[in-house]
C-alpha positions as CSV (number, residue, x, y, z in Angstrom):
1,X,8.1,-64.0,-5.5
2,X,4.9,-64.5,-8.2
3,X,2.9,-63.8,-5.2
4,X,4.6,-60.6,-3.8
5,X,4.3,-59.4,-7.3
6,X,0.7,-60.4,-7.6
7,X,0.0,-57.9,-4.8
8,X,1.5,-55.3,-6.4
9,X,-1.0,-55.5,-8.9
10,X,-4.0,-55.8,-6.5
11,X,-3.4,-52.2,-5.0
12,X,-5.9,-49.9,-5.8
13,X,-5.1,-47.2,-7.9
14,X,-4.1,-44.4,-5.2
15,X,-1.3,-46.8,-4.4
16,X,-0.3,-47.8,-7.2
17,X,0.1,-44.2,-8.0
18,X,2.0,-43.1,-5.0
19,X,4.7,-46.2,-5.5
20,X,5.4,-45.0,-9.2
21,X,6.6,-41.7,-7.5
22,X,8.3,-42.6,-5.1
23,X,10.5,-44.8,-8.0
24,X,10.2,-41.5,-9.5
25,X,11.5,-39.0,-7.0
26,X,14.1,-41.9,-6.0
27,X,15.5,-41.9,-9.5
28,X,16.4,-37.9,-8.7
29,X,17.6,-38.7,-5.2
30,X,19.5,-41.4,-6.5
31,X,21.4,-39.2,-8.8
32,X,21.5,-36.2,-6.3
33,X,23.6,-38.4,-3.7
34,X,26.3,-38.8,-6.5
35,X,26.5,-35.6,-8.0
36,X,25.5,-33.3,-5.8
37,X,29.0,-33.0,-3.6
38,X,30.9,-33.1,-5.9
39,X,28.7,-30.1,-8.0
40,X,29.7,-27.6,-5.1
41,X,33.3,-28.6,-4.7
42,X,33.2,-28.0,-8.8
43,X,32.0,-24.5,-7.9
44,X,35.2,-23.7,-5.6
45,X,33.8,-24.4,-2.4
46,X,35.3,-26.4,0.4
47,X,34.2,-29.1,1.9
48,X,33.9,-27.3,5.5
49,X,31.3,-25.4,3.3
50,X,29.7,-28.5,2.2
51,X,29.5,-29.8,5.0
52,X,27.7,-26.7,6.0
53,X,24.9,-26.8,3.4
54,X,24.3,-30.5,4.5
55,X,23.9,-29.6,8.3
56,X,21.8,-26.8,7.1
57,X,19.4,-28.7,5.2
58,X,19.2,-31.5,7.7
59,X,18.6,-29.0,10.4
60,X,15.5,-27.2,8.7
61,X,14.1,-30.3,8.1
62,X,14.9,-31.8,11.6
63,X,13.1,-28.4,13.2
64,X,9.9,-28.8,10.8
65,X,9.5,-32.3,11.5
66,X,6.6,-32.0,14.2
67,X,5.3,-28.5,13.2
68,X,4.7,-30.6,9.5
69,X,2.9,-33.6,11.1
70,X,0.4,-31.6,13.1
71,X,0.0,-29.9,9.3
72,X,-0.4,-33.4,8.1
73,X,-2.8,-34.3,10.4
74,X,-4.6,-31.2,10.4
75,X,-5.0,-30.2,6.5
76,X,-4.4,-33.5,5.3
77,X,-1.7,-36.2,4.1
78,X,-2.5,-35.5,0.3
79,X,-2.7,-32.4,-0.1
80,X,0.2,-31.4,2.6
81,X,2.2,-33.3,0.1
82,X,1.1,-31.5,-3.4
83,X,1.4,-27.8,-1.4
84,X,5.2,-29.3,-0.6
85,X,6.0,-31.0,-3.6
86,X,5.5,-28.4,-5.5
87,X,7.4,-25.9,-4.3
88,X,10.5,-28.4,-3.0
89,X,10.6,-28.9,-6.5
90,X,10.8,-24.9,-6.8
91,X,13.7,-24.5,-5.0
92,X,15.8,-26.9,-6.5
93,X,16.2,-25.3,-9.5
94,X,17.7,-22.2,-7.9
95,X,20.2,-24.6,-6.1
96,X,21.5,-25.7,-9.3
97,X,21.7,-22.7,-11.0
98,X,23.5,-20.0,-8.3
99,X,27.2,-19.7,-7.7
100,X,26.1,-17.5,-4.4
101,X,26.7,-19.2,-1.1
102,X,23.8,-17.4,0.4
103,X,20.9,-18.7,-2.0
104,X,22.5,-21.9,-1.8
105,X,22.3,-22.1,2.0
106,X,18.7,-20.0,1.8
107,X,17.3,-22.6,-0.8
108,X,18.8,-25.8,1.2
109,X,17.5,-24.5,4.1
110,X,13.6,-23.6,2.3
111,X,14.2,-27.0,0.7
112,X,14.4,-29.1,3.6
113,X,11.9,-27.5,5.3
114,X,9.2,-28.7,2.8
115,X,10.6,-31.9,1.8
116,X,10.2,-32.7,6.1
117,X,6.5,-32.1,5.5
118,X,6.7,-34.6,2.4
119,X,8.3,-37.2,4.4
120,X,6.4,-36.6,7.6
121,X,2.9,-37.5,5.2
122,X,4.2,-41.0,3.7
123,X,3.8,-43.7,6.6
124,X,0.0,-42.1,7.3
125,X,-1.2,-41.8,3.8
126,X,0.3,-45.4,2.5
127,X,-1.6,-47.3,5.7
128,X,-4.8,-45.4,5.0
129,X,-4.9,-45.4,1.5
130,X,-4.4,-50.1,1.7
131,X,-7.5,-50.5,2.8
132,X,-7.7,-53.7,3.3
133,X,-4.7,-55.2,2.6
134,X,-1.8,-56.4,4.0
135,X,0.3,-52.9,4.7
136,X,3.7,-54.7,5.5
137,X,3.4,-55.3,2.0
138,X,2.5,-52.2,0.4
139,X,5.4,-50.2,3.0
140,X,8.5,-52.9,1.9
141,X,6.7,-52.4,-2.0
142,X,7.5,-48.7,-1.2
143,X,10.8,-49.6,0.1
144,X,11.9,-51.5,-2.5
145,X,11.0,-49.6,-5.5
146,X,12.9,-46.8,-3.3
147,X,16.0,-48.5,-2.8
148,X,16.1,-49.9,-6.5
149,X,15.3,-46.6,-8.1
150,X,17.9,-45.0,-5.7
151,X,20.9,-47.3,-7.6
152,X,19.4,-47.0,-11.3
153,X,19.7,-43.3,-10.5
154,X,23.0,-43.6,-9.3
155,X,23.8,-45.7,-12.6
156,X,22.1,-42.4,-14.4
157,X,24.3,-40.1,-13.1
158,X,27.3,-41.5,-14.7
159,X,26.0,-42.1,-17.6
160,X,24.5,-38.2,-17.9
161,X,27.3,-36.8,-16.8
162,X,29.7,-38.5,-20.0
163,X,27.2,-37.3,-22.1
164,X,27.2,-33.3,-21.9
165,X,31.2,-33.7,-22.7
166,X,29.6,-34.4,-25.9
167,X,27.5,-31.6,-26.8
168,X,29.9,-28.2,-27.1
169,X,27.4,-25.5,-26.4
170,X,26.3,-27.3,-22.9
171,X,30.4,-27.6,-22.0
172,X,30.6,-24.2,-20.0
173,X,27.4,-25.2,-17.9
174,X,29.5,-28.1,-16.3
175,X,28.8,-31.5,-16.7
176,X,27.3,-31.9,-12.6
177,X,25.2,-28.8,-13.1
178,X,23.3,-30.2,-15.9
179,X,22.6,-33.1,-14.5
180,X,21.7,-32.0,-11.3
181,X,19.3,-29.8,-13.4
182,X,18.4,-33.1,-16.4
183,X,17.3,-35.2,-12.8
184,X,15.4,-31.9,-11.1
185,X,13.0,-32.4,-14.1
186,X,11.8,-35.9,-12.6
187,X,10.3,-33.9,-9.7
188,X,7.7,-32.2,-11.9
189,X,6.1,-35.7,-13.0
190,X,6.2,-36.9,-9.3
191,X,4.1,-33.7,-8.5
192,X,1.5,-34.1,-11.0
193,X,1.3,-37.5,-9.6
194,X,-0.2,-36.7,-6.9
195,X,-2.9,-34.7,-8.1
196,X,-4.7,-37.6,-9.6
197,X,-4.7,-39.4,-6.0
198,X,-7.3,-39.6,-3.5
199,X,-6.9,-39.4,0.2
200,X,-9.3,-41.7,2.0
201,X,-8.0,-40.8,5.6
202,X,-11.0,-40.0,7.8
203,X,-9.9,-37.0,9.1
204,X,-11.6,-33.9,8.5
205,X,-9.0,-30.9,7.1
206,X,-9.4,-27.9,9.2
207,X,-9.8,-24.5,7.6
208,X,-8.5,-22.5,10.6
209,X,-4.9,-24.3,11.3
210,X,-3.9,-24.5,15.2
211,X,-1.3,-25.6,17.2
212,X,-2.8,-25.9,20.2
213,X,-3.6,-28.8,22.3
214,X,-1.5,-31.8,21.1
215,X,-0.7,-34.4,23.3
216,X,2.0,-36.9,22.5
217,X,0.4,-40.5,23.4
218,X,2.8,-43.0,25.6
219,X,2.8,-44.7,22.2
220,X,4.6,-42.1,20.5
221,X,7.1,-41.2,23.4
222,X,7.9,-45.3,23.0
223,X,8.8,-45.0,19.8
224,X,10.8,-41.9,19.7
225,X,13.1,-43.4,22.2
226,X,13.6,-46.2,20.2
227,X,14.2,-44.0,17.4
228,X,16.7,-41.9,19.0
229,X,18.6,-44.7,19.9
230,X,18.8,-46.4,16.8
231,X,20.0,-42.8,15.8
232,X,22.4,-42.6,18.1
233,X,23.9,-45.5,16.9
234,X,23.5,-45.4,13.5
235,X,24.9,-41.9,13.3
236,X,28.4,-43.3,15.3
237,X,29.1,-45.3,12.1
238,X,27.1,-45.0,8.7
239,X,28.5,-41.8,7.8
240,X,31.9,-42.9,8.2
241,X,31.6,-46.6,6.7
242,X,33.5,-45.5,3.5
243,X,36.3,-43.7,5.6
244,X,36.4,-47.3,7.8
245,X,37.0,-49.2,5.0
246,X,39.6,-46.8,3.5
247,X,41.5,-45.7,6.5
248,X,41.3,-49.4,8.8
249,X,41.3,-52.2,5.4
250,X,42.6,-49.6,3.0
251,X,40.4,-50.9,0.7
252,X,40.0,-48.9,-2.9
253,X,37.5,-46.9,-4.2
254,X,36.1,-49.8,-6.8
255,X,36.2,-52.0,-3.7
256,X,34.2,-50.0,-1.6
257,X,31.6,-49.7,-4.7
258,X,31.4,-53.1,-5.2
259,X,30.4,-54.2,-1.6
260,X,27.8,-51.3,-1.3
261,X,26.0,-52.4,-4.3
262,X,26.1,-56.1,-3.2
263,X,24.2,-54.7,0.0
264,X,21.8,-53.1,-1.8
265,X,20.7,-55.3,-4.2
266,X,20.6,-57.9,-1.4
267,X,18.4,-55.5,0.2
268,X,15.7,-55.2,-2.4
269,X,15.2,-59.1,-1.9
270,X,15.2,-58.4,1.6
271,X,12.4,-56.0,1.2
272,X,10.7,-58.3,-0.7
273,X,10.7,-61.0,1.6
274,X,9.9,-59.3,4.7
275,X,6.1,-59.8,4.4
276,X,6.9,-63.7,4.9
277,X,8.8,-63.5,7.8
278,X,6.0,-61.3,9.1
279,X,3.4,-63.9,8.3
280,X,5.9,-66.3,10.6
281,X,6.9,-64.2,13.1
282,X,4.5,-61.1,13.1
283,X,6.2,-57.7,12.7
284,X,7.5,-56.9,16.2
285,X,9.5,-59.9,16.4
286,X,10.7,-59.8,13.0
287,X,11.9,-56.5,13.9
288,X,13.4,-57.6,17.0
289,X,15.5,-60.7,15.8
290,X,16.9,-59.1,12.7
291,X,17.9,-55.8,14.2
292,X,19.4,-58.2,16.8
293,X,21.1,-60.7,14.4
294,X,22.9,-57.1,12.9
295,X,25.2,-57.1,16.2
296,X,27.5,-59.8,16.0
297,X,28.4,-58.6,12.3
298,X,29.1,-54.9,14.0
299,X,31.4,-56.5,16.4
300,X,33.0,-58.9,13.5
301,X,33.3,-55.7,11.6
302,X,35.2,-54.0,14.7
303,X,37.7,-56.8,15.6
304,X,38.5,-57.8,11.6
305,X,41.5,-56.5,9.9
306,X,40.6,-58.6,6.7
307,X,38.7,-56.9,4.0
308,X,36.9,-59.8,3.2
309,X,35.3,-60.7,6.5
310,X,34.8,-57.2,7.0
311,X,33.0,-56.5,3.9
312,X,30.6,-59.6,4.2
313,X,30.0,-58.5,7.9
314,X,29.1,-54.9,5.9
315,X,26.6,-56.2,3.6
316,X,24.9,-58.6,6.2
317,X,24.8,-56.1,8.8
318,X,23.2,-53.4,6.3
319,X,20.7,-56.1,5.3
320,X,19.5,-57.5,8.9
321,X,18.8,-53.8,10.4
322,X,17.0,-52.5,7.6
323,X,15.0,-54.8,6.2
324,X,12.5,-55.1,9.1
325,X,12.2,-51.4,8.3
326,X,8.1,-51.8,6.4
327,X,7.3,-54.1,9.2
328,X,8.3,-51.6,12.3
329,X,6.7,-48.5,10.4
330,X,3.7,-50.6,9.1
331,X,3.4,-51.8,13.0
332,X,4.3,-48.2,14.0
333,X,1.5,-46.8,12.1
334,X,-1.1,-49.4,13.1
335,X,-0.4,-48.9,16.7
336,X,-1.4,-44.8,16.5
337,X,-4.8,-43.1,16.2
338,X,-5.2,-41.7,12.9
339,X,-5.3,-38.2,14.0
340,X,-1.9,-38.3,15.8
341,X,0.2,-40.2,12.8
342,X,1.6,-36.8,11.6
343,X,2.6,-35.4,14.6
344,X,4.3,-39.1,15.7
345,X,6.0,-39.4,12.4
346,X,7.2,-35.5,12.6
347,X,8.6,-36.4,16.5
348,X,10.1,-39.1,15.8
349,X,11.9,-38.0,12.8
350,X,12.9,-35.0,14.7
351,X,14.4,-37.1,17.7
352,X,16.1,-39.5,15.4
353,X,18.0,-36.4,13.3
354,X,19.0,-34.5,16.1
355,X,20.6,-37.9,18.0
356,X,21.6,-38.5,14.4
357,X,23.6,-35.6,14.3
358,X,25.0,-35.2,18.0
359,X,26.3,-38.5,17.3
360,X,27.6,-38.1,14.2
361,X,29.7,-35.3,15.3
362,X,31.1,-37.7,18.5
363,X,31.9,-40.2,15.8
364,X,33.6,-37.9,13.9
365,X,35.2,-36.6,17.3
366,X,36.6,-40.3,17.8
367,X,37.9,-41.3,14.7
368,X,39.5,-37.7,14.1
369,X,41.2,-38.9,16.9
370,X,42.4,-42.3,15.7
371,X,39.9,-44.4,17.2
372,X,37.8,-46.2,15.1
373,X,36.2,-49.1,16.8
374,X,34.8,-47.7,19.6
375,X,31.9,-46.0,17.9
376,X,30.9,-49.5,16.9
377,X,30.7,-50.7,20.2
378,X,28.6,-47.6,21.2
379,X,26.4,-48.3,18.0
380,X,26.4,-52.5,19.1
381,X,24.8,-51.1,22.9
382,X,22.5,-48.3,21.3
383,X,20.8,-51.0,18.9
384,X,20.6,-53.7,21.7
385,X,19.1,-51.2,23.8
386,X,16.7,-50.0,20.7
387,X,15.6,-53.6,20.3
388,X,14.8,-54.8,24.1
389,X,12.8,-52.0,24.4
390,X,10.6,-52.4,21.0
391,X,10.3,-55.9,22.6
392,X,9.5,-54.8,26.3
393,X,6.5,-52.6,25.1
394,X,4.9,-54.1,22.3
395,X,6.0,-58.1,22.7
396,X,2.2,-58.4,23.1
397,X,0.6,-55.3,20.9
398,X,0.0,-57.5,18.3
399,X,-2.7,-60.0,19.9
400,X,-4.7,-57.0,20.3
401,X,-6.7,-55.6,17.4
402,X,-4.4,-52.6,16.2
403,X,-5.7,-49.5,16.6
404,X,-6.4,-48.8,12.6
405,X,-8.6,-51.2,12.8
406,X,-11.1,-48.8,14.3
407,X,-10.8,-45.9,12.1
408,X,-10.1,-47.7,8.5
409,X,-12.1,-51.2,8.2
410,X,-14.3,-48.6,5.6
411,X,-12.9,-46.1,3.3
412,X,-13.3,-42.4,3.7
413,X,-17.6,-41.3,3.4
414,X,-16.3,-38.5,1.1
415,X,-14.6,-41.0,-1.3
């Protein structure tokens, strides 16, 4: 543990930078997730509306996905992210202050567009910013301070929301409007942030932006049908986790609470350990195993009746197939040429939503229909499939020098 937090501290300064927002923009995330639902059911909406402005958003940014890498690789990771920052950032605001269910699907809809070009520019700007160092570290660092800043905000919410009750002149507002709009103010910091960074990538931004010939590499068609898979399966069940626990163990609200926050503060150490395991195993393996060893606690979770097998099965299959996560995208990333990060990370984020969302709506489908174990046995093949195949084409990438070897053992001439 002294040495993981050791490491921390030996990230250069772009890094180090880039972590503290993403704890940042994960406090506001963390506190969206809670309040946000329940902000437009509080305006008189329904939920089939809801759901709506979800599948909007998702949909924007599952479109944009691959038009935003080639901008990413093109104009560059940094400052693709402070053009997209910034005005994310801009439409949130409007979000929280309309009653009108056209800006609000307009604004979700501009919103995730420019937060898929945000996304799309992590993975490529956190490997060639390490130089260096060990980037399974810096990626389950990222991770981590994510996931942690993703319950304190959850925490937040609670607390901010008792509070307006307190002051009268705020009471009309609504307590969830306020603070959706307290959190919103986070994002301004977590812009700024990223003006004071560097981007030591070698590529060379283009004035004149094209979209002409892009080639996806057999690399990146490998790893978007992994990806899809693992969306396919994950879509069949994590949406629904809360419903299976209410619905199959009939299991309380405080319950439910309780065993998602043991999985993911057992998921921060995970995160933290992960670049061990990778010094044991290396990072395909690791990948391979744990997603593997999350199976068996899918198929306890399907045959179980009993809450508590059901919800230890929860937390250690929650734990095993994402903790591996900064090892696959740290392997992930060393295994593309710099130029075609972007545009890998922007398909395969666009293959893993839209299986994502196909099968969310079949798992929705079956357990409408009163069958709620058969989208974990879909989920069980999907993963099993996901995992022989990461295995099959890159058991062996690793004795090989990685490909980001070639373009970042030296930082960036213009640095």
């Amino acid at each position: 543990m002294g040495n993981y937090f050791r490491e921390l501290f030996n990230f250069n300064i772009d890094v180090k930078l880039f972590l503290l927002r993403t704890f940042i923009i994960s406090l506001y995330a963390g506190v969206y997730g809670v309040v946000f639902n329940l902000y437009i059911l509080d305006l008189g909406f329904r939920e089939d509306f809801l759901g709506l402005l979800l599948s909007v958003t998702l949909l924007a940014s599952s479109l944009t996905s691959i038009p935003a890498g080639i901008l990413c690789d093109r104009v560059g990771r940094r400052r693709s992210m402070v053009v997209s920052s910034f005005l994310s950032a801009a439409t949130v605001f409007p979000i929280f202050l309309t009653d009108s269910p056209v800006l609000l699907l307009l604004f979700c809809g501009i919103g995730g567009v420019f937060n898929s070009v945000s996304a799309v520019c992590v993975a490529p700007f956190l490997i060639e910013n390490n130089v260096g160092k060990n980037s399974v570290r810096v990626f389950s660092a990222n991770s981590a301070l994510s996931w942690t800043a993703s319950v304190a905000g959850c925490a937040i919410s609670g607390v901010l929301s008792g509070i307006w009750v307190h002051i009268p002149a705020l009471a009309n507002m609504g307590s969830h409007r306020l603070t959706l709009l307290a959190a919103a103010f986070l994002l301004i910091p977590g812009c700024i942030l990223l003006l004071f960074m560097k981007d030591r990538s070698e590529l060379k931004p283009v004035n004149k932006l094209t979209f002409r010939g892009f080639k996806l590499s057999p690399n990146v068609k490998k790893f978007t049908a992994i990806s899809m898979l693992i969306g396919t399966g994950s879509g069949m069940i994590v949406p629904y986790f809360n419903v299976y626990f209410t619905k199959v163990l009939n299991a309380g609200v405080f319950e439910i609470g309780i065993v998602f926050a043991a999985a993911d503060i057992l998921m921060v150490m995970g995160f933290m350990a992960i670049p061990w395991l990778v010094k044991k195993i290396g990072k395909v393996r690791s990948s391979v195993i744990t997603e593997m060893s999350s199976v068996p606690f899918l198929i306890m979770m399907a045959a179980t009746n009993n809450f508590m097998i059901a919800s230890t099965s929860y937390v250690a299959r929650m734990f095993l197939m994402n903790v591996a996560g900064p090892a696959t995208t740290s392997f992930q990333m060393e295994q593309l040429k710099a130029e075609e990060r972007g545009l890998a990370v922007g398909v395969m984020s666009t293959g893993n939503s839209l299986a994502l969302c196909v099968s969310t709506y079949a798992g929705g489908l079956l357990m409408a229909g009163g069958n709620y174990i058969l989208p974990y046995w879909i989920t069980c093949a999907a993963y099993i499939l996901a995992a022989c195949l990461m295995y099959h084409y890159f058991r062996n990438a690793e004795k090989a020098a990685p490909v980001m070897h070639d373009n970042l053992s030296q930082p960036s001439a213009a640095i």
